[in-house]
VOBA-1610 file (N, C-alpha, C; in pm, whole numbers, padded with zeros to 5 digits, always signed):
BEGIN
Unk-01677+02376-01288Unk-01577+02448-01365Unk-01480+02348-01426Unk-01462+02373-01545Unk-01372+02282-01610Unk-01191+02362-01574Unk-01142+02252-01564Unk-00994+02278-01562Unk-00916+02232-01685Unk-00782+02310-01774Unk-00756+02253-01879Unk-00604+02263-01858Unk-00532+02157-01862Unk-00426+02080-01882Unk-00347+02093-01991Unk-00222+02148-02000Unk-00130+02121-02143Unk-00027+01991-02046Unk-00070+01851-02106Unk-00009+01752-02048Unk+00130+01783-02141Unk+00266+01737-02103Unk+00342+01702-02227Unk+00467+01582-02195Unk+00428+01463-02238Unk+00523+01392-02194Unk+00630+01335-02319Unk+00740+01414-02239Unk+00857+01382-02336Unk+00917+01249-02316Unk+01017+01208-02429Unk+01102+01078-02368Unk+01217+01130-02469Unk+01342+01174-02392Unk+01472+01226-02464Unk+01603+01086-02456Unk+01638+01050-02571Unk+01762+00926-02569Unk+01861+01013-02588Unk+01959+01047-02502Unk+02058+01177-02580Unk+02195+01089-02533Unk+02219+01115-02709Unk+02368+01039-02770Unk+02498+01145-02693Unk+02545+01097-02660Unk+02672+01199-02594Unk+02835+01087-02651Unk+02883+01173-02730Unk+03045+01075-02821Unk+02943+01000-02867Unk+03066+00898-02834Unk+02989+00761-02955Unk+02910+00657-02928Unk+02877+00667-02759Unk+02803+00599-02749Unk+02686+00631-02671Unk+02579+00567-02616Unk+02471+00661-02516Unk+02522+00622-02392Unk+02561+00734-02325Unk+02615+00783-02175Unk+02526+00830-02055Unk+02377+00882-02161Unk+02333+00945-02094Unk+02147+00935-02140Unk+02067+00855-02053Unk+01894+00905-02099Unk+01832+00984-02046Unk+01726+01008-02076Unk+01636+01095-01978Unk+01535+01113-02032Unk+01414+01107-01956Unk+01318+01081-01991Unk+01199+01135-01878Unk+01057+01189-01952Unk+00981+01271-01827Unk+00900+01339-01887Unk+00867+01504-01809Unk+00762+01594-01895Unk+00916+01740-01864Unk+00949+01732-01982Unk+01039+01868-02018Unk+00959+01966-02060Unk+00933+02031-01926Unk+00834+02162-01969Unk+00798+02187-01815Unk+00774+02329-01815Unk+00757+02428-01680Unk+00667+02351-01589Unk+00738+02340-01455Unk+00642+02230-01394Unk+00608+02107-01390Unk+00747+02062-01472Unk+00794+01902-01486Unk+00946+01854-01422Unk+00907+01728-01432Unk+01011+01663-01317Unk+01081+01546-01458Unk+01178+01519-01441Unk+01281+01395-01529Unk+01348+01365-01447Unk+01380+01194-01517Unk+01428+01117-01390Unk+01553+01073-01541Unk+01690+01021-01517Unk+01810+01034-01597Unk+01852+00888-01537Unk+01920+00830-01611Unk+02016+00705-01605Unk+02157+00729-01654Unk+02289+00774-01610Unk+02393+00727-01675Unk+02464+00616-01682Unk+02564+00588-01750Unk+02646+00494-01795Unk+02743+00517-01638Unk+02803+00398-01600Unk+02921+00400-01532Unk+03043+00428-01575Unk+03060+00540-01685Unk+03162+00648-01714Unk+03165+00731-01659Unk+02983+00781-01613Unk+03013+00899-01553Unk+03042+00948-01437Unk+03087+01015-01361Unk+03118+01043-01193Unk+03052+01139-01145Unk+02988+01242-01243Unk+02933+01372-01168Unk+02799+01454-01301Unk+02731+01480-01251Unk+02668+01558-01307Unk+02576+01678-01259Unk+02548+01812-01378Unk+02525+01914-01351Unk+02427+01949-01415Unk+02335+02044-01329Unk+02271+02112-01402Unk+02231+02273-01393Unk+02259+02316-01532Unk+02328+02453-01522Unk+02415+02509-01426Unk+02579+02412-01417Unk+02630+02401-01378Unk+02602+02416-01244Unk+02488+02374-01191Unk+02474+02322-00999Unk+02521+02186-01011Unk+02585+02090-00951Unk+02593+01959-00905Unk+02501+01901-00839Unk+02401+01788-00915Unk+02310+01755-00846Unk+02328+01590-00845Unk+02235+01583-00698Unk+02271+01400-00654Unk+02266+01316-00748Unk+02368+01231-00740Unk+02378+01107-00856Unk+02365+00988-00787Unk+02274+00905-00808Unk+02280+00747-00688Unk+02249+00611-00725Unk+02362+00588-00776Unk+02359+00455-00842Unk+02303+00478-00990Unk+02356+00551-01045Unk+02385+00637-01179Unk+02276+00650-01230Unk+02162+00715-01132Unk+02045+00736-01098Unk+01954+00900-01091Unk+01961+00983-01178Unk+01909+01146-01066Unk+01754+01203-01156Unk+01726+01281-01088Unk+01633+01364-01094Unk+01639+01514-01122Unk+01585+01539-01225Unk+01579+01685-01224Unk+01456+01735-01241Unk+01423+01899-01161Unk+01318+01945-01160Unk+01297+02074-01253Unk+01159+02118-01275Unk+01146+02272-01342Unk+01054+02321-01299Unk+01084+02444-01208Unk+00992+02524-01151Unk+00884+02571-01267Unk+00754+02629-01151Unk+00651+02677-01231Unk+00713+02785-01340Unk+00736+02868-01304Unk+00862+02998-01398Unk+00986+02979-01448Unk+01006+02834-01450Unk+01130+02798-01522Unk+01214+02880-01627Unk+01303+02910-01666Unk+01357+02923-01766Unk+01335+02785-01866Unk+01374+02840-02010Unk+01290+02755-02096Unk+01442+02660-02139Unk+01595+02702-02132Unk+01705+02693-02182Unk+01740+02620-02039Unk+01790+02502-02066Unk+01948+02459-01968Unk+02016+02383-02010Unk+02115+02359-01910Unk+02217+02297-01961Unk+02285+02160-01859Unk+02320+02080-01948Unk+02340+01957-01871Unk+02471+01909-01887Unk+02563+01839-01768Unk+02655+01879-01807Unk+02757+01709-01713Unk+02799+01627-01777Unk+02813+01524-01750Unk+02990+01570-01767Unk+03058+01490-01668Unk+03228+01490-01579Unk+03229+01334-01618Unk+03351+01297-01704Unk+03343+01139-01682Unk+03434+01123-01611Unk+03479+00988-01600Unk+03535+00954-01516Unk+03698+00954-01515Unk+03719+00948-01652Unk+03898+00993-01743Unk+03873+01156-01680Unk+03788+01202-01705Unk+03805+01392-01652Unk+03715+01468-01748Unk+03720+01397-01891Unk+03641+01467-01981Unk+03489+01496-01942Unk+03493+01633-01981Unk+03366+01676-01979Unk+03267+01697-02122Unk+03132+01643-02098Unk+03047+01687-02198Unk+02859+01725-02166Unk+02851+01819-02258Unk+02772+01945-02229Unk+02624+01861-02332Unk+02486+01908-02259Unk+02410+01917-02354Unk+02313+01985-02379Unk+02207+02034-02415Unk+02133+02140-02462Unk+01996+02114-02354Unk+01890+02145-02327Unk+01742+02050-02255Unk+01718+02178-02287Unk+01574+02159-02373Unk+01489+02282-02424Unk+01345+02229-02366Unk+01293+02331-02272Unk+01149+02278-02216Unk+01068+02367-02329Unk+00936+02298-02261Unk+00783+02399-02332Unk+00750+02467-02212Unk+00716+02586-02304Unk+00645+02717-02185Unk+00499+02681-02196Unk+00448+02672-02031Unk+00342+02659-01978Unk+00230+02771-01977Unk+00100+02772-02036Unk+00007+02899-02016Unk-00077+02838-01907Unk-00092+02898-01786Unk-00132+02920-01661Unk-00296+02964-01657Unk-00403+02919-01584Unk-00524+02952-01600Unk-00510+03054-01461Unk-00598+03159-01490Unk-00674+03228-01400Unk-00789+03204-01309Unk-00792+03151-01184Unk-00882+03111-01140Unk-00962+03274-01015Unk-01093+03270-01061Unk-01128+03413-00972Unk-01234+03249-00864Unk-01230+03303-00688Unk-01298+03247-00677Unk-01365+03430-00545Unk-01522+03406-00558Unk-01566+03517-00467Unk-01598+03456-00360Unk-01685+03545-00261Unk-01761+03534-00165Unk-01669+03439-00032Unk-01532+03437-00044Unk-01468+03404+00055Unk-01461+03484+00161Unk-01487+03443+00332Unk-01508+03522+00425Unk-01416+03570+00463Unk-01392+03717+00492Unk-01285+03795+00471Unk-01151+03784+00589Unk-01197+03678+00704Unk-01074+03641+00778Unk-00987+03556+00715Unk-01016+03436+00580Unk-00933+03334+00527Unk-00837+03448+00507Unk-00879+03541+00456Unk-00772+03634+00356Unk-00703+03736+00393Unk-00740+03767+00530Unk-00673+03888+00579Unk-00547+03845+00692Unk-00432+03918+00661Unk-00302+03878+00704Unk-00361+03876+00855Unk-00269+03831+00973Unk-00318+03851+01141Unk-00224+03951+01147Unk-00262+04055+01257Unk-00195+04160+01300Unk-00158+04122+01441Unk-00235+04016+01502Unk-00217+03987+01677Unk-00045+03938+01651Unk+00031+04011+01745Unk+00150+03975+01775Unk+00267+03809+01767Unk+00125+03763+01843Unk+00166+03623+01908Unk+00137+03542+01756Unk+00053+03596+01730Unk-00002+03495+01598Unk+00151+03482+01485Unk+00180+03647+01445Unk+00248+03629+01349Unk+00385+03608+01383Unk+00406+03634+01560Unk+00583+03571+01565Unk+00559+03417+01534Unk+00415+03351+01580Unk+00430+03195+01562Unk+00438+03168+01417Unk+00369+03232+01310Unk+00380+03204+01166Unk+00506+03216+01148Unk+00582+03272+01190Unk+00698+03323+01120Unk+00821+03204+01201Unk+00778+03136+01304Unk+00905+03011+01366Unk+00825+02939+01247Unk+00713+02953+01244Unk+00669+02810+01152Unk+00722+02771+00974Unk+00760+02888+00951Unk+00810+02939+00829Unk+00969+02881+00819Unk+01008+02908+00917Unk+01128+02900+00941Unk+01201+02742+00977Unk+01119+02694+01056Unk+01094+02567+01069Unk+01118+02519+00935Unk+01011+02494+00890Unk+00981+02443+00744Unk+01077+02448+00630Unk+01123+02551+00617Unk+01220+02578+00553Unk+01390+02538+00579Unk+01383+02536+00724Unk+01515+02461+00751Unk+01519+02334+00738Unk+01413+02217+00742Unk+01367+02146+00717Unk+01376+02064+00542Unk+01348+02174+00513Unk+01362+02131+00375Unk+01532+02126+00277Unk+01544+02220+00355Unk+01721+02225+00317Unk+01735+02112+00316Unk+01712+01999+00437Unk+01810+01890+00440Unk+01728+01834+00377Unk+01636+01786+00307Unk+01575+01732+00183Unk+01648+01759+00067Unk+01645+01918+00062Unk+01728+01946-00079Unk+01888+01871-00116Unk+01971+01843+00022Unk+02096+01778+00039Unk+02079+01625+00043Unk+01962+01590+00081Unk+01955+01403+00069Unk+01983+01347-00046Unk+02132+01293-00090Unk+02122+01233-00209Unk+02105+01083-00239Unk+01992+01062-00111Unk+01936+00903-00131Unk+01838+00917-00238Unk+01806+00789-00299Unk+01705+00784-00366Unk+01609+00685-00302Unk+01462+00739-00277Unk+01383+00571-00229Unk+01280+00501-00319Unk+01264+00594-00444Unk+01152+00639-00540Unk+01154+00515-00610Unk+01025+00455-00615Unk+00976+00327-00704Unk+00878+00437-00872Unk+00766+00465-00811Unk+00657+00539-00876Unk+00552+00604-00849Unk+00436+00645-00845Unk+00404+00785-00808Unk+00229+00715-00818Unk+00167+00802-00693Unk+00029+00706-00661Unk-00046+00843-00638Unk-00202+00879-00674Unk-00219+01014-00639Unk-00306+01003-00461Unk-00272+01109-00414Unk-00289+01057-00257Unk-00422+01033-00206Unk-00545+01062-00274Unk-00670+01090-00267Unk-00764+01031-00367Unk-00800+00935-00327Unk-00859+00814-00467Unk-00979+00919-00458Unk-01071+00904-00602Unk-01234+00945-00616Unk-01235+01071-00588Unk-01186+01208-00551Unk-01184+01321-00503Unk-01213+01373-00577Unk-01220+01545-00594Unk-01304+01630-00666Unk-01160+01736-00701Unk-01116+01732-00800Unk-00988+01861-00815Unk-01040+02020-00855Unk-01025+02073-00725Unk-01075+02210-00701Unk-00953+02327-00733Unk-00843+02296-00720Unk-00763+02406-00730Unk-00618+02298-00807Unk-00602+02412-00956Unk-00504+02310-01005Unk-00347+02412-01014Unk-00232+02328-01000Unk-00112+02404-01015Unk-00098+02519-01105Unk-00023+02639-01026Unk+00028+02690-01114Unk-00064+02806-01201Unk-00212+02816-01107Unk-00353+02890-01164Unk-00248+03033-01132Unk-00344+03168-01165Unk-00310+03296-01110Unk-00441+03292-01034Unk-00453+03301-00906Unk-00569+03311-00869Unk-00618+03496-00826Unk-00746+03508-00801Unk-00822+03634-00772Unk-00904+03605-00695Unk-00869+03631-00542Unk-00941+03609-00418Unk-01067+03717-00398Unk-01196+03721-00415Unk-01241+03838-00337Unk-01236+03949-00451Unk-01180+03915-00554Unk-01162+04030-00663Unk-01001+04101-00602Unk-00947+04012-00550Unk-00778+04055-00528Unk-00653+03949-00586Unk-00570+04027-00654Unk-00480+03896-00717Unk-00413+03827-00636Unk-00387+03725-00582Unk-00273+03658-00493Unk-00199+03522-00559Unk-00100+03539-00456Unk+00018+03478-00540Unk-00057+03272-00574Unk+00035+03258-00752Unk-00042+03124-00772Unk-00017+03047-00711Unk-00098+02975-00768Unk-00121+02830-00672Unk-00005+02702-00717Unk+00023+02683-00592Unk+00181+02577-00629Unk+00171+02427-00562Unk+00033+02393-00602Unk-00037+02272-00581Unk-00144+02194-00611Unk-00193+02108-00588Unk-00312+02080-00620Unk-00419+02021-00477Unk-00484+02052-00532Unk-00660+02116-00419Unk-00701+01986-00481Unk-00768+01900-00394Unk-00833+01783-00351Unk-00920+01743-00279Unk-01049+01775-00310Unk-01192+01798-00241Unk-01228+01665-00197Unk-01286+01609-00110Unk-01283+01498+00003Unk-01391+01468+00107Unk-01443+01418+00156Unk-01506+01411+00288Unk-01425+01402+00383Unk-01450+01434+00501Unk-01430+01460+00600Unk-01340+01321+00658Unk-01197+01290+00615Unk-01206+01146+00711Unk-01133+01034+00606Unk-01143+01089+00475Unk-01097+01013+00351Unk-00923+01013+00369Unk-00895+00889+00342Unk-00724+00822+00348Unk-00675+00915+00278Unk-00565+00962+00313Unk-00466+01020+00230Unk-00329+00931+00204Unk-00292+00920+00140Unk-00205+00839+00072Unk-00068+00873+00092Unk+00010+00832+00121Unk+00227+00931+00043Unk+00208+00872-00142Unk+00248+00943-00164Unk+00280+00956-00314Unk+00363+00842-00372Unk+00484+00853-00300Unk+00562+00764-00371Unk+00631+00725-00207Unk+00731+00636-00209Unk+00808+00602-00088Unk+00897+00665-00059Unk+00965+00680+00092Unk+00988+00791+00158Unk+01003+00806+00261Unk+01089+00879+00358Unk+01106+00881+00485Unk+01017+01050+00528Unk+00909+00997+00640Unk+00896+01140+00702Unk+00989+01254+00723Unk+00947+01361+00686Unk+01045+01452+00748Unk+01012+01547+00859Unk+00869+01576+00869Unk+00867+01662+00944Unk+00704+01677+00939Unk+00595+01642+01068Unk+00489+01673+01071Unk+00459+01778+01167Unk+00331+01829+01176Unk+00300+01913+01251Unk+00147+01964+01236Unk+00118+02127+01350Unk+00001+02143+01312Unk+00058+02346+01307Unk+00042+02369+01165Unk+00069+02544+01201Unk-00066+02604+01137Unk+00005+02718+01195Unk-00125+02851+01161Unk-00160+02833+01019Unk-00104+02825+00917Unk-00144+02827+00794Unk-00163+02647+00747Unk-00095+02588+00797Unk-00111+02440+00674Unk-00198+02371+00754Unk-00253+02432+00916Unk-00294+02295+00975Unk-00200+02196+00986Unk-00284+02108+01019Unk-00195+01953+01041Unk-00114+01911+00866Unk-00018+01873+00874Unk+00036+01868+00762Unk+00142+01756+00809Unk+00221+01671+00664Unk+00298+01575+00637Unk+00394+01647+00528Unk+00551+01660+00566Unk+00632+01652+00458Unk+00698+01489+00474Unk+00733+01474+00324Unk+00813+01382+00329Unk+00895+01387+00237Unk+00994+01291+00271Unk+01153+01330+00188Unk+01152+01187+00077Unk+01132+01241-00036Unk+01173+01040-00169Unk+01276+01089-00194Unk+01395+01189-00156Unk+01535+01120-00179Unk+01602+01198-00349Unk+01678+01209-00323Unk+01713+01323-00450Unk+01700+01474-00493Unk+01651+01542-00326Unk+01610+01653-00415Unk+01410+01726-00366Unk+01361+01515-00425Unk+01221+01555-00392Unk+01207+01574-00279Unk+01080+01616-00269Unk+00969+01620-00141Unk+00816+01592-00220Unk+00712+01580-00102Unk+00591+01656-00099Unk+00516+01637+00037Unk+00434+01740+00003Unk+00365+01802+00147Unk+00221+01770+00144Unk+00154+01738+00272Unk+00001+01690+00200Unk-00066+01815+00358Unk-00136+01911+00306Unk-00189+02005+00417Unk-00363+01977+00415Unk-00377+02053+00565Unk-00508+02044+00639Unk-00560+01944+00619Unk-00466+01827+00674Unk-00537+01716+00733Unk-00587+01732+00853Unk-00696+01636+00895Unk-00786+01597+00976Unk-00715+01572+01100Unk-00605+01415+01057Unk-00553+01380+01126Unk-00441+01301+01050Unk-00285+01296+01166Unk-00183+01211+01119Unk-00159+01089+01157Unk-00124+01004+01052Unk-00104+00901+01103Unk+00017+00797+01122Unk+00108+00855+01113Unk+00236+00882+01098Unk+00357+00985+01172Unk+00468+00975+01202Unk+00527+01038+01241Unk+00717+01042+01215Unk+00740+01175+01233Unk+00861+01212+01163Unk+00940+01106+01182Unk+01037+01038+01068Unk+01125+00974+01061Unk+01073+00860+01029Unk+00957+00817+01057Unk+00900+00664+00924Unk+00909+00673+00817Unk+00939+00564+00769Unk+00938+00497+00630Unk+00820+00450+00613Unk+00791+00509+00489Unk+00637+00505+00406Unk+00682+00448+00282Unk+00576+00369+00222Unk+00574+00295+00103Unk+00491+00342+00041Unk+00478+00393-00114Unk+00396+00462-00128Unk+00258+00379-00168Unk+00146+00461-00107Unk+00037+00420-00123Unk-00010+00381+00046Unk+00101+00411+00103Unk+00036+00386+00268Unk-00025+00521+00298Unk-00133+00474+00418Unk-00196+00559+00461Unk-00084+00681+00563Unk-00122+00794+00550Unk-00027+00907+00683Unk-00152+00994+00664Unk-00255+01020+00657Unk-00330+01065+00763Unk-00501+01084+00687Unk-00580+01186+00721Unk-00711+01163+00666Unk-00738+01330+00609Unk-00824+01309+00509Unk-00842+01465+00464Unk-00917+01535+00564Unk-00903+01675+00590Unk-00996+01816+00655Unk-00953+01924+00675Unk-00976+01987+00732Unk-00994+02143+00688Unk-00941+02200+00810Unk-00841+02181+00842Unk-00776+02260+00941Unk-00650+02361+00886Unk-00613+02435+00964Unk-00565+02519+00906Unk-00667+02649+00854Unk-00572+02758+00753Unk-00659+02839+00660Unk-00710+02761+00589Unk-00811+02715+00568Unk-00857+02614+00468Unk-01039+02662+00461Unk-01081+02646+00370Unk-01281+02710+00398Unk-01317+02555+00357Unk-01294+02449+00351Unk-01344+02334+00309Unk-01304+02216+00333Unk-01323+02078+00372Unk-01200+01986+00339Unk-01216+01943+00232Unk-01037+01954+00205Unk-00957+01912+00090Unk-00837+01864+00164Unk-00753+01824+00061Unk-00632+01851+00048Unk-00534+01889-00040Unk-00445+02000-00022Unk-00372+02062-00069Unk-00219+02003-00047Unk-00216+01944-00196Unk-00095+01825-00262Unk+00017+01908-00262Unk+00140+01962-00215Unk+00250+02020-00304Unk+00334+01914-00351Unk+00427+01933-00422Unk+00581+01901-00483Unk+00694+01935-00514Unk+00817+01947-00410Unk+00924+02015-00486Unk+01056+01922-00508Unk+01091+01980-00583Unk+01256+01951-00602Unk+01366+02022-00601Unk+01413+01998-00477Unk+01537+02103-00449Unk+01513+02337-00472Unk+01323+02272-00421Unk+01269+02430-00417Unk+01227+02480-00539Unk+01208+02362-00616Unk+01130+02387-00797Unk+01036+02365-00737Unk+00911+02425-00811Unk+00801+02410-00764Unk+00739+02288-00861Unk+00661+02170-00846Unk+00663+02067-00928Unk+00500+02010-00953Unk+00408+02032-01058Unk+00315+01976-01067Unk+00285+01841-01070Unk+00179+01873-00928Unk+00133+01707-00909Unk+00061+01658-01027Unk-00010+01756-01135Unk-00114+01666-01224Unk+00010+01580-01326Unk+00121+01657-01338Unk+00181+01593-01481Unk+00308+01475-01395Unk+00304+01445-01252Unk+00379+01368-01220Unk+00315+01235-01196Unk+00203+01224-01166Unk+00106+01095-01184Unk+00130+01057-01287Unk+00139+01106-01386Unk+00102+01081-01555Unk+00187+01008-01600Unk+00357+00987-01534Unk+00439+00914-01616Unk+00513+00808-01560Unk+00428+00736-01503Unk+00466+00651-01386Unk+00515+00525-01520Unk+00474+00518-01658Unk+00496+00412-01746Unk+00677+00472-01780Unk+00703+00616-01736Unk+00838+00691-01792Unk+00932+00648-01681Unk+00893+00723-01576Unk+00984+00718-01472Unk+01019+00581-01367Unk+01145+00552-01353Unk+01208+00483-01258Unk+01142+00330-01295Unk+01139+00317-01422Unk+01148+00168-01496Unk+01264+00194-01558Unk+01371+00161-01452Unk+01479+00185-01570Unk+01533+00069-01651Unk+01503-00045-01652Unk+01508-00088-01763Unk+01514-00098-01894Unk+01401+00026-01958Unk+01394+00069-02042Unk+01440+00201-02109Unk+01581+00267-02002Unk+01625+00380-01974Unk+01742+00384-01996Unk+01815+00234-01974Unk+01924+00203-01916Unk+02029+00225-02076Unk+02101+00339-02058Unk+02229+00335-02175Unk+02318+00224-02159Unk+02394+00209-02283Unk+02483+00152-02278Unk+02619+00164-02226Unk+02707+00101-02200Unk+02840+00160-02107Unk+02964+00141-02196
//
């Protein structure tokens, strides 16, 4: 089955007064991530008026799969003045993926008691977990490595999928077909945040790059790594398989930012954009 891609990589120089205060540069469009440089004028910045981490006049911003297409950016200098700017993304068209003949336990919720109070600490877990990701306003981020060299991409971000001939909710990752045992990689560098083995992800790796990000690498085999290491990206933390709900080994890539949901295919792609700031760097 072919999979089809609307790649779009932007690079925005945005003039703010009279001089450039402010770059940014990335894929501006649903399911893209930008990485920003300001000038040391500025003290604070926003987006759509949230305050998001600034680090060493350094940040990241994300756009969920369902983004709104309009925001607004919104730079505090350091005299007090404030100035505003426009960020217009592209709307994303989403493929439909039907897959059949899946055996009807992957898909059917558990009714056993014990099962679903444990899904539900595990949920909870995870999610408290991630909060303090969303509040880390370190940055550790060099550039972006995909975790699974030679693999087979079976399930791509952001599909509507049809299980069985039933719609379920899309897919907010990418599927990474594997042998049994194959290195999995961290993405970029990063402190563990939180491993484990639950009812739904199997053995799984979050990790925290600082700003906002995360990503999660599920139904691994095995970990190799543990919460609170520092990973460089391109080190090994564990091996692909099929634990968990899973009918195959793979692995199933996520990405978020501060709970945007963030495609792994278009964040590989701009490793020549992002966090070379050299070529980013405004004037002051």
């Amino acid at each position: 089955m072919k999979y089809f891609f609307i790649l779009i990589f932007i690079s925005l120089a945005l003039s703010i007064m009279a001089e450039d205060v402010l770059t940014l540069q990335g894929n501006a469009t649903q399911g893209g991530i930008m990485v920003g440089k300001v000038s040391s004028k500025v003290e604070k910045i926003f987006l759509d008026y949230q305050e998001i981490p600034l680090m060493e006049n350094i940040f990241l911003i994300g756009f969920d799969r369902d983004s709104k297409l309009r925001h607004i950016l919104t730079l505090v200098m350091q005299n007090g003045q404030m100035e505003t700017t426009e960020l217009l993304l592209t709307k994303r068209e989403y493929e439909t993926q039907r897959i059949d003949n899946i055996p009807p336990e992957y898909l059917e919720e558990p009714t056993d008691k014990d099962v679903i109070n444990r899904i539900e600490r595990e949920s909870a877990t995870l999610q408290e977990f991630r909060k303090n990701i969303h509040n880390n306003q370190f940055i550790y981020l060099d550039d972006f490595t995909i975790p699974v060299e030679n693999g087979k991409v079976t399930g791509i971000f952001g599909s509507n999928r049809i299980l069985n001939g039933i719609p379920v909710s899309p897919h907010n990752g990418l599927d990474i077909a594997a042998p049994l045992g194959t290195d999995i990689k961290s993405m970029a560098t990063g402190v563990v945040a939180l491993t484990g083995d639950y009812f739904y992800n199997g053995k799984f790796v979050l990790i925290d790059h600082g700003c906002g990000l995360s990503s999660i690498y599920i139904h691994m085999s095995t970990i190799s790594i543990e919460k609170g290491d520092y990973v460089l990206k391109g080190d090994k933390i564990g091996e692909v398989g099929s634990t968990g709900r899973s009918t195959g080994n793979h692995l199933h890539w996520g990405i978020s930012w501060k709970g945007e949901r963030i495609d792994p295919a278009l964040i590989t792609k701009q490793n020549n954009i992002l966090f070379k700031f050299s070529n980013i760097v405004g004037t002051d």
